[in-house]
C-alpha positions as CSV (number, residue, x, y, z in Angstrom):
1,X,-19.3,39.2,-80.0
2,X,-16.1,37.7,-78.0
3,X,-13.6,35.6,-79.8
4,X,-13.1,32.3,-78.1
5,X,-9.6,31.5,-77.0
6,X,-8.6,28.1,-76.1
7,X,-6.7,29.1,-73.0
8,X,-5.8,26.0,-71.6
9,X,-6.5,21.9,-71.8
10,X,-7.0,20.2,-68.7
11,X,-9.3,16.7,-67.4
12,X,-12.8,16.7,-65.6
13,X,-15.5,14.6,-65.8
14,X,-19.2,13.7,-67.4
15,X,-21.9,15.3,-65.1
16,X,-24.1,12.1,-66.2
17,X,-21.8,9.2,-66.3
18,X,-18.8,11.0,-64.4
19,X,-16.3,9.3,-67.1
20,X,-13.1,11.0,-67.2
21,X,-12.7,13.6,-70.2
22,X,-10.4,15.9,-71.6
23,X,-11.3,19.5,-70.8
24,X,-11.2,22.4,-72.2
25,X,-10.4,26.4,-70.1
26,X,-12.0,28.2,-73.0
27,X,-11.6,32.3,-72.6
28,X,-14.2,35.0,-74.2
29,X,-13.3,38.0,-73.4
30,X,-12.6,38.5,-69.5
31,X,-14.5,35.6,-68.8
32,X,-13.2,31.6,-68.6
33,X,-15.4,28.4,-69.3
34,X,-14.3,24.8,-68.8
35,X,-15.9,22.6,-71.8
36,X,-15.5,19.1,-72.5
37,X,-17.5,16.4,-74.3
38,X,-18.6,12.8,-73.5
39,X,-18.9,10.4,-76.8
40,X,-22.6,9.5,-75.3
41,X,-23.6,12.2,-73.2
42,X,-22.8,15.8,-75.1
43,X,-21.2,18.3,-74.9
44,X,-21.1,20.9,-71.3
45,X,-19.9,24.1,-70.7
46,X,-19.8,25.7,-67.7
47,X,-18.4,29.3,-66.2
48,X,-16.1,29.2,-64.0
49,X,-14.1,32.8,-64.0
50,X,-15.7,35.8,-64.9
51,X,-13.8,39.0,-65.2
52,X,-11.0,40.6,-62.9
53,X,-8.7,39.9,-61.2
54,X,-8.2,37.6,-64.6
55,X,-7.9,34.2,-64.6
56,X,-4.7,34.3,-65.9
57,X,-3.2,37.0,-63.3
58,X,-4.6,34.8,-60.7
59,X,-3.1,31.7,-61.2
60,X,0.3,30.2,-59.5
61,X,2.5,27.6,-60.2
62,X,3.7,25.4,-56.7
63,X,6.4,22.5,-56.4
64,X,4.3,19.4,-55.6
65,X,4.4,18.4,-52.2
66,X,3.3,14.5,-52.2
67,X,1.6,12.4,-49.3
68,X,4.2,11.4,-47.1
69,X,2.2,8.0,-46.3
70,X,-0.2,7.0,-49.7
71,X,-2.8,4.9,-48.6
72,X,-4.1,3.9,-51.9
73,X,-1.9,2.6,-55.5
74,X,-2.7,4.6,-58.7
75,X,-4.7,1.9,-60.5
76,X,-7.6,3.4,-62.3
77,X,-6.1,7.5,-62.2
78,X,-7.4,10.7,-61.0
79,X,-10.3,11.3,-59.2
80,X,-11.0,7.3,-59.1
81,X,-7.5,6.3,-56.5
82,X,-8.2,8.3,-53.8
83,X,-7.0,7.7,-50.5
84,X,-4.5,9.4,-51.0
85,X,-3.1,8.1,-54.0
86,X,1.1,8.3,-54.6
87,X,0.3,11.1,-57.5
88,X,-1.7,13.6,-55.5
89,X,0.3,17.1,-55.3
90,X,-0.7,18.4,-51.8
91,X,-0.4,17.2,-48.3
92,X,-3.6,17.8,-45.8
93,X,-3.8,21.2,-44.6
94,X,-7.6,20.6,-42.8
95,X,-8.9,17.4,-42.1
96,X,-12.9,17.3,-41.8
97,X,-14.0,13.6,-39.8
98,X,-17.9,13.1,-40.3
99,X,-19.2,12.4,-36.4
100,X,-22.7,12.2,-37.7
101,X,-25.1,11.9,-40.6
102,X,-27.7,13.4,-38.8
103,X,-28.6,17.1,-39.2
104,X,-31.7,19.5,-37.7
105,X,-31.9,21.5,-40.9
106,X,-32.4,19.9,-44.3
107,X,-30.9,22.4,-46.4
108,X,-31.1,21.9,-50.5
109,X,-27.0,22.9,-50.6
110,X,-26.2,20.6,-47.9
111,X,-22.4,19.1,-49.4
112,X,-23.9,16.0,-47.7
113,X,-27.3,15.0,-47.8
114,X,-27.8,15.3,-44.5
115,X,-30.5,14.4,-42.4
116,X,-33.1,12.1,-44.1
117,X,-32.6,8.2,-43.0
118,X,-29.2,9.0,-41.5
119,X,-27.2,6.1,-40.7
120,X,-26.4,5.1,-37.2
121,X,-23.5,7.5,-35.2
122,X,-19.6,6.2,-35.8
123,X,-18.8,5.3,-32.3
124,X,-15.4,6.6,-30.5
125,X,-13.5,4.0,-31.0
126,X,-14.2,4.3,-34.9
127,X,-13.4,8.0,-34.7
128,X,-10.3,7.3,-32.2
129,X,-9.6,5.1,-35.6
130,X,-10.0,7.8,-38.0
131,X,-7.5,10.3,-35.5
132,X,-5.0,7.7,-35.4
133,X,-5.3,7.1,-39.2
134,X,-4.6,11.1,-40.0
135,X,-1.4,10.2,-37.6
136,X,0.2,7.6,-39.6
137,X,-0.4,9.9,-43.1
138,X,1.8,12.7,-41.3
139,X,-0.6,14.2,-38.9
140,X,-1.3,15.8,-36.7
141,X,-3.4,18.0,-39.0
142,X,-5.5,20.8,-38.5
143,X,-9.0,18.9,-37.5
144,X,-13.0,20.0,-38.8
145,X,-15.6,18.0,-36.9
146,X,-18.3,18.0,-39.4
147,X,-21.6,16.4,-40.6
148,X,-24.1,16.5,-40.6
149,X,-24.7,18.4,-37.7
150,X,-22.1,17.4,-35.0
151,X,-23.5,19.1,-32.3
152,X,-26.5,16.4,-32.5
153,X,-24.0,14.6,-30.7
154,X,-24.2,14.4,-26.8
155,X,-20.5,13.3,-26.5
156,X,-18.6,15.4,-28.6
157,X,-16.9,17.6,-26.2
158,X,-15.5,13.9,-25.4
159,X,-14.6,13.8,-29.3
160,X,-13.0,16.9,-28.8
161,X,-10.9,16.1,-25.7
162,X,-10.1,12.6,-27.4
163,X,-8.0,14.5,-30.5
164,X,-6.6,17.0,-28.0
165,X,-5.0,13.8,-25.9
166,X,-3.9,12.5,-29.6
167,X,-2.1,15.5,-30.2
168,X,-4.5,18.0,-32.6
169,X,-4.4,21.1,-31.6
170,X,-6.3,22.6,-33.0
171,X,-10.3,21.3,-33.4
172,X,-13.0,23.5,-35.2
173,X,-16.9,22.3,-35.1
174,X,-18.3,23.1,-38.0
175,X,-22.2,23.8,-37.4
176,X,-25.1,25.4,-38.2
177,X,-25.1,27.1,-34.8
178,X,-29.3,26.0,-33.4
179,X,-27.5,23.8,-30.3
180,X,-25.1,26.7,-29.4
181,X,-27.8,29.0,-29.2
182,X,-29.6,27.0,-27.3
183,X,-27.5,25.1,-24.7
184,X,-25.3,27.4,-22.7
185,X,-24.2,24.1,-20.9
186,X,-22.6,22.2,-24.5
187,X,-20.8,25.2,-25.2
188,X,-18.9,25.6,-21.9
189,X,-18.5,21.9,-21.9
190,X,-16.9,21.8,-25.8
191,X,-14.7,25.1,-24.3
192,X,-13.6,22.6,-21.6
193,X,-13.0,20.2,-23.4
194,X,-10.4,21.8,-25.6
195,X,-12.5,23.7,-28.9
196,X,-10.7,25.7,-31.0
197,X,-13.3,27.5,-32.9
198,X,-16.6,27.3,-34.6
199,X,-17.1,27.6,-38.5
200,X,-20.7,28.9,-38.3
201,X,-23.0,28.8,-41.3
202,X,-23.5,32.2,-41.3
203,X,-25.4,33.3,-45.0
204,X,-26.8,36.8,-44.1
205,X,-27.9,39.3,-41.8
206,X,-31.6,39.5,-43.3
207,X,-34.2,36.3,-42.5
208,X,-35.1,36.1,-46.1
209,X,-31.8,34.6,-46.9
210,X,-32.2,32.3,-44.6
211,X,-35.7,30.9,-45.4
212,X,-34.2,30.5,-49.0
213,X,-31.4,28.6,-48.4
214,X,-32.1,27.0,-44.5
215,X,-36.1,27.0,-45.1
216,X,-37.0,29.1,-41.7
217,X,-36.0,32.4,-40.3
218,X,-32.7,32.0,-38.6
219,X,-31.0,35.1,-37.8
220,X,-31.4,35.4,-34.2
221,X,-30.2,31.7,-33.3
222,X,-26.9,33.1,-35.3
223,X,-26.7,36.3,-33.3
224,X,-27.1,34.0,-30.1
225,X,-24.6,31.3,-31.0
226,X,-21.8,33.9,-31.6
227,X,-22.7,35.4,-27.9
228,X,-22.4,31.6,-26.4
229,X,-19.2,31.7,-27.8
230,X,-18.3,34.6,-26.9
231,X,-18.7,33.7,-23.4
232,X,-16.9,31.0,-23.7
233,X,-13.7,32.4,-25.8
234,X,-14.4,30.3,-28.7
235,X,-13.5,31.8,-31.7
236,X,-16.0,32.2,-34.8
237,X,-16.2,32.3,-38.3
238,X,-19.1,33.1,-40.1
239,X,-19.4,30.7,-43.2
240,X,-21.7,31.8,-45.8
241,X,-22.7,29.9,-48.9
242,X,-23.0,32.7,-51.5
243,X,-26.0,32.2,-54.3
244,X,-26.5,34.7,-56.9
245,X,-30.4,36.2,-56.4
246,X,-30.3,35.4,-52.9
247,X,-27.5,36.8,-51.0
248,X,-25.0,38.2,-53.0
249,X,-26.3,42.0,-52.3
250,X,-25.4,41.2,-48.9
251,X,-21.8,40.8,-48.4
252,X,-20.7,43.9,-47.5
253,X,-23.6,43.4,-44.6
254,X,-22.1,40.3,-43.7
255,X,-18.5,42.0,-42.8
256,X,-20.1,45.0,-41.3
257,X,-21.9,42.3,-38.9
258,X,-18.4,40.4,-38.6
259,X,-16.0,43.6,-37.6
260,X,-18.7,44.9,-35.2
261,X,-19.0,41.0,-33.4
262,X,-15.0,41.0,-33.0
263,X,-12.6,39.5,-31.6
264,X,-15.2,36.4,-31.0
265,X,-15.5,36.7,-34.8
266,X,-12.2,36.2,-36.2
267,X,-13.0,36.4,-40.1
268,X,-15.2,35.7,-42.9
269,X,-15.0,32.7,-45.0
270,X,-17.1,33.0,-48.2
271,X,-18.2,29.6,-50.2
272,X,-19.9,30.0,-53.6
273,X,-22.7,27.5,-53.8
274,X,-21.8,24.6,-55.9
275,X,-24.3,22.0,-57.4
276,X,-24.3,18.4,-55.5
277,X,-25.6,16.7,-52.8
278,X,-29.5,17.5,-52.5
279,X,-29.5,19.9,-55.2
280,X,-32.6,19.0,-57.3
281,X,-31.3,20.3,-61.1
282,X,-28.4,21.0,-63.0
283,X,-27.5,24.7,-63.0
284,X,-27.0,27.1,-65.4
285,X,-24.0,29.9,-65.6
286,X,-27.0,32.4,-64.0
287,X,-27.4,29.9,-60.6
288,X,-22.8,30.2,-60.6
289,X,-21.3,33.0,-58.8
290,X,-17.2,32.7,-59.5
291,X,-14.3,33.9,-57.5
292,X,-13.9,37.5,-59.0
293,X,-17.3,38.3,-58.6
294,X,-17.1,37.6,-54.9
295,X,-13.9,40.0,-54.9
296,X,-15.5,42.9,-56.5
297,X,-18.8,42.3,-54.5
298,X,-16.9,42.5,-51.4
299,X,-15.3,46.0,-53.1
300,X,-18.4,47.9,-53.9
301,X,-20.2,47.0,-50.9
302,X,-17.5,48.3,-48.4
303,X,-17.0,51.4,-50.0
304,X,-13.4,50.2,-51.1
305,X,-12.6,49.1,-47.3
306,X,-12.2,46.0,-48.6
307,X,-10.0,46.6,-51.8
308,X,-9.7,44.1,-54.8
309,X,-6.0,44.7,-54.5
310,X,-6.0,43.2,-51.1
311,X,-7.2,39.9,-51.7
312,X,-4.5,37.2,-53.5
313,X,-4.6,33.5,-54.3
314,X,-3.5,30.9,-51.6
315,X,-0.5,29.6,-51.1
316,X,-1.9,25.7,-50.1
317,X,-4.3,24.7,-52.4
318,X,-4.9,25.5,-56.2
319,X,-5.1,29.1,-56.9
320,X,-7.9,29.0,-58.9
321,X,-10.0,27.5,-55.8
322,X,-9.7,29.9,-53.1
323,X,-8.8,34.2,-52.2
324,X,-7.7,35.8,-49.4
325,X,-7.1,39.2,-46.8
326,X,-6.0,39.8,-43.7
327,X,-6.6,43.0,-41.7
328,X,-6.3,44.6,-38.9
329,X,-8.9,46.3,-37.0
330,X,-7.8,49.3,-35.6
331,X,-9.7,51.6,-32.3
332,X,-10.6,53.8,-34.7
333,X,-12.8,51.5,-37.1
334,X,-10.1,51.4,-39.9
335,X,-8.8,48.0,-41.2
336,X,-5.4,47.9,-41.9
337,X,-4.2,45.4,-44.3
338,X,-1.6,42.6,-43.6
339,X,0.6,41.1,-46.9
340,X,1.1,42.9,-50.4
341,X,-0.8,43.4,-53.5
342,X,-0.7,39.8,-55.8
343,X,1.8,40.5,-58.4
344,X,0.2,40.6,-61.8
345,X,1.2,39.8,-65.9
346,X,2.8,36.6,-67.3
347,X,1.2,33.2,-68.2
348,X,1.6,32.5,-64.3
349,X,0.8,35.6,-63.1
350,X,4.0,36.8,-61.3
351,X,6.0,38.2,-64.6
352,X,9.0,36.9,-65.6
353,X,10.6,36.4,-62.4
354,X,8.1,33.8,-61.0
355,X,9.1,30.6,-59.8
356,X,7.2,28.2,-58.5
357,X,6.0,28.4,-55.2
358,X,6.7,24.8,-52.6
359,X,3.4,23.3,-51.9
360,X,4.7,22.0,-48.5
361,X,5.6,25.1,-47.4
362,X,1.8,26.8,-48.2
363,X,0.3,24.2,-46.2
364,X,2.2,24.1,-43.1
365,X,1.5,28.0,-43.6
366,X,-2.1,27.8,-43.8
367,X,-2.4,25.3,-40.9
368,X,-0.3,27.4,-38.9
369,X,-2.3,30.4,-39.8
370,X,-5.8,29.2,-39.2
371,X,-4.6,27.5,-35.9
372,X,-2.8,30.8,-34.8
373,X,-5.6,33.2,-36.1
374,X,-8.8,31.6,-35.9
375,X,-9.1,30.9,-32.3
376,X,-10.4,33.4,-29.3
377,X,-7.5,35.7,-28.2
378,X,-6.2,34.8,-24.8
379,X,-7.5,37.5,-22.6
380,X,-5.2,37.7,-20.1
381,X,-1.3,38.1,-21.5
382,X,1.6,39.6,-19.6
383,X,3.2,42.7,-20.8
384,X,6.3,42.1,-22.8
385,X,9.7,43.7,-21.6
386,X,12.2,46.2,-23.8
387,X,11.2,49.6,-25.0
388,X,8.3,50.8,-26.2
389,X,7.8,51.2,-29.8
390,X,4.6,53.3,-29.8
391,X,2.1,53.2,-32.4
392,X,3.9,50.0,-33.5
393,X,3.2,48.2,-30.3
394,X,-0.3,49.5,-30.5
395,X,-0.6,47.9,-34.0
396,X,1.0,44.4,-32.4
397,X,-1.3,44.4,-29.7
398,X,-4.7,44.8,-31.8
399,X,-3.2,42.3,-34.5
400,X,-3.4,40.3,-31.3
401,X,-6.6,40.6,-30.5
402,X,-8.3,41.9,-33.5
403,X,-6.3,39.9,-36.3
404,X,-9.7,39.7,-39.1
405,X,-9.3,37.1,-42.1
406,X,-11.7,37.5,-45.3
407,X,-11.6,34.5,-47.7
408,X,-13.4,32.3,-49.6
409,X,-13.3,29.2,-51.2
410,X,-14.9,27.6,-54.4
411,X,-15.7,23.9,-54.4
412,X,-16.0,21.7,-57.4
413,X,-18.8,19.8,-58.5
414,X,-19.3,17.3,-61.8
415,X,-20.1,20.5,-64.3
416,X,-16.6,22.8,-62.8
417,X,-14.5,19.7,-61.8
418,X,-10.6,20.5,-63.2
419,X,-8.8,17.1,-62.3
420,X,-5.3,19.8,-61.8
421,X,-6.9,21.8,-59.6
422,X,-8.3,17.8,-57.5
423,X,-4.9,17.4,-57.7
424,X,-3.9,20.1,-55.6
425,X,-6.6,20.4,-52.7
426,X,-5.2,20.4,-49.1
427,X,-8.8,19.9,-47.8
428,X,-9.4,16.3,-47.1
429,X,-11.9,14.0,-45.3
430,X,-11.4,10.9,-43.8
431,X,-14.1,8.3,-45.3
432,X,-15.4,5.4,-42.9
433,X,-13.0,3.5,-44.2
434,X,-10.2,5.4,-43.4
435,X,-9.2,6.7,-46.7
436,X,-7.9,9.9,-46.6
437,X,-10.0,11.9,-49.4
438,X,-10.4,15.4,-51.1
439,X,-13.4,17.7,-50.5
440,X,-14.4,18.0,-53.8
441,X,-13.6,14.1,-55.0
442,X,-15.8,13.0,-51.6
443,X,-18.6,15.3,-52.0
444,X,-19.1,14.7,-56.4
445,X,-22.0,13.5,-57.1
446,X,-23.6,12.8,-60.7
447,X,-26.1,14.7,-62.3
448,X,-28.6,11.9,-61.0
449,X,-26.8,11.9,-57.4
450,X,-24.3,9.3,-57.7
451,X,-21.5,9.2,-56.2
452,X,-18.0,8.0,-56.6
453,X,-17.2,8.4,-52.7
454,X,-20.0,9.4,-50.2
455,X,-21.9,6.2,-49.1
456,X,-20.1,3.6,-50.6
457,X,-17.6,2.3,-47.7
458,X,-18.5,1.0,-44.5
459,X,-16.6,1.8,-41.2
460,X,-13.3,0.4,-40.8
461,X,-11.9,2.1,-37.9
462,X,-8.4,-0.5,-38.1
C-alpha cells in the first residue's frame, strides 16, 4: 500500500454545482490525484499524473506575464471573471474564433457540442468584430478557426483573407478533414486566400478507432485530406484525441503515418480525451490517460526513436498541461532531436539554480514557433552565399523542410480543473461577446452539462 502525501494545495471546482473549492495535489507513490470536497456534493478524486517523468520534475515556475488590455474587473474571482480578467498570468499565444456551430460528425468528445440545433452562422462583420477585438487586447495573435466544423462554411477562405488584411499571419483551420477530402476547389481557394495550416483530427491509422470515437470509418477521407493539402502547400498536423482502450496502442502508428506523409505533415499534436461537452457520464481514473503515460507510450512504441528524455514541459502555458519534441528528419530515416534534456530534481524541477522562467517570453516563443514551423515549407528558396559548411548545411536545409514537432496537450474539465494551472493558459477563445476566454474555462461544463461560458452570451461584434 502507498502512503499518501499531500503534495500540494491548490483551487478547482464542484463537478455538480461548479462552486469553487480548495484542492488538494495528493501523491501515492509515482502517481498524483487532485481531491477536494464540496459541503453538499462529496468528496472527488481524480488522477491526474501517473508515474514518470514525476510530477514534481516536471513542473516550472514563470514570471507572470498579465493581459496588456483586461477586458473584464475581478469581481467574483477565478474561473467566474473571465475576459480576461486583470489577475490572469498569461498573454494569448493562440486564439481559436468559433465561425460555426455546425458540424458533419457528432462526435461524443466534441469540446463543443456541435452539431445538433446549431445556432445560426456569426456573420463577417461579427467575426471582423472578434479580429479587431484580439487587436485592441495586444494582437495580432496566432489565429485557430474552429467549430464546429468551419469548413461548413462556403465563405471562409473570405474569413481567411479578412484576418490576413487585419494583420494575422498566421491562420490554422481546425477540422475534421471530410470537406478537404472532398473539394479540391475549397482547398486551393483557402491556399489563395492566405491558410497557414490545418489541425486535422487525426485519431488513428486503423478504422476501428474511428467508428469509436467519430461513429463511421474514416481513414481514407484523412489520407485524402492530407494529399489536398499537400497539393496545395498547406501544412498539417494530425490532432488526435487519445482514449485509453481505444487508441492508445496506436501512437507509435500515428508518427510512423506522420514521418512518412512529411513535409505536408509538420508534427503530431496529441490531446488526452477529457470529460465535457457531449460526454454522457462522469469518468473514472480507468476512462483518464495523463501526460506521462502519453510520453512513455510514445517511447515503447518507437523503439526508443522517440525518447522520454526528449520531450520537456512548455515554456507558455502551465507545465503541467502540455509536453513537447522537436526533430529533425534526416535522408536517411533518423530523427535528430532539437533542444536538451528537461533538467530534473528540486521542488521546481530545475535544482537549485532554477529561476523562474518570463511567461511573456514563452508565449511570443511558442507563437513564433508554431507560425514558423507549422506551415508548408516554401518550395522554391534561393541558395544562400558564403562557404559551405557540409553536413551542417545539410542539417539546416532538412530542418527547413523537414522540421517535425511531437506534443500534446491536456485540457481541464470539472473533475482535473487546477484554478493555477486556468491561471496560466495561453489558449484562449473569443466568446460572441467578445470576451477574450481560456480553453478550459470556455469549454467546463458541469457534471449535468452546464456551463459557466459556452452558450450564455449573445453576439456582440462592437
Amino acid at each position: 500500500m502507498n502512503l499518501e502525501h499531500v503534495h500540494s494545495v491548490t483551487d478547482s471546482v464542484c463537478p455538480e454545482c461548479l462552486t469553487r473549492l480548495t484542492a488538494q495535489r495528493v501523491r501515492r507513490g509515482g502517481d498524483v490525484f487532485l481531491r477536494k470536497t464540496c459541503p453538499e456534493h462529496g468528496t472527488f478524486e481524480t488522477i491526474i499524473w501517473r508515474g514518470s517523468p514525476t510530477f514534481t520534475s516536471w513542473a516550472r515556475p514563470k514570471r507572470p506575464a498579465y493581459p496588456q488590455n483586461p477586458f473584464t474587473e475581478i469581481e467574483a474571482g477565478c474561473p467566474y471573471d473571465c475576459g480576461l480578467c486583470p489577475d490572469h498570468r498569461q498573454q494569448t499565444c493562440t486564439a481559436l474564433l468559433e465561425v460555426t456551430q455546425r458540424c458533419n460528425l457528432g462526435c461524443p468528445v466534441c469540446f463543443a457540442s456541435s452539431g445538433g440545433d446549431a445556432p445560426p452562422d456569426p456573420g463577417l462583420d461579427v467575426i471582423e468584430g472578434w479580429y479587431r477585438r484580439l487587436l485592441e487586447a495586444g494582437g495580432p495573435y496566432n489565429v485557430q478557426l474552429s467549430g464546429g466544423e468551419p469548413t461548413l462554411r462556403d465563405d471562409l477562405p473570405e474569413i481567411v483573407r479578412m484576418g490576413r488584411a487585419l494583420g494575422f499571419e498566421f491562420i490554422q483551420v481546425n477540422t475534421n478533414g471530410l470537406r478537404f477530402a472532398a473539394d479540391p476547389d475549397y482547398v486551393a481557394a483557402l491556399a489563395d486566400a492566405g491558410l497557414s495550416s490545418a489541425f486535422l483530427q487525426f485519431d488513428g491509422t486503423e478504422d476501428d478507432i474511428y467508428r469509436t470515437i467519430r461513429g463511421r470509418d474514416l481513414f481514407s477521407r484523412k489520407v485524402a485530406a492530407i494529399e489536398a493539402c499537400a497539393r496545395h502547400n498547406i501544412g498539417v498536423i494530425l490532432v488526435p484525441t487519445v482514449i485509453p482502450g481505444v487508441n492508445l496502442h496506436n501512437l507509435g502508428a500515428i508518427i510512423d503515418f506522420a514521418l512518412a506523409h512529411m513535409p505536408t505533415v509538420r508534427g503530431v499534436h496529441f490531446q488526452p480525451v477529457s470529460y465535457f461537452g457531449r460526454y454522457p457520464q462522469p469518468p473514472t481514473d480507468a476512462d483518464r490517460v495523463t501526460i506521462p503515460e502519453v510520453i512513455r507510450a510514445l517511447e515503447q512504441q518507437t523503439d526508443g526513436r522517440l525518447s522520454a528524455d526528449h520531450f520537456q514541459p512548455p515554456g507558455c502555458e502551465n507545465a503541467l498541461c502540455s509536453f513537447h519534441a522537436n526533430y529533425v528528419l534526416m535522408a536517411d530515416g533518423t530523427l535528430h532531436t532539437w533542444g536538451g534534456k528537461p533538467k530534473t530534481g528540486g521542488n521546481c524541477g530545475c535544482g537549485t539554480e532554477c529561476q523562474p522562467e518570463s511567461a511573456a517570453e514563452g508565449a511570443e516563443k511558442a507563437r513564433a514557433f508554431v507560425a514558423q514551423k507549422w506551415i508548408a515549407p516554401q518550395q522554391d528558396t534561393p541558395p544562400q552565399d558564403g562557404p559551405s559548411l557540409g553536413e551542417w548545411d545539410a542539417f539546416l536545409e532538412r530542418a527547413r523542410t523537414h522540421a517535425f514537432s511531437v506534443s500534446g496537450m491536456a485540457f481541464q474539465d470539472a473533475w482535473t480543473l487546477d484554478l493555477e494551472r486556468l491561471a496560466d493558459c495561453c489558449i484562449h477563445i473569443v466568446s460572441p461577446d467578445g470576451r477574450i476566454i481560456p480553453f478550459c474555462a470556455y469549454n467546463l461544463t458541469s457534471r449535468e452539462g452546464k456551463a459557466l461560458y459556452r452558450g450564455q452570451y449573445a453576439s456582440d461584434p462592437a
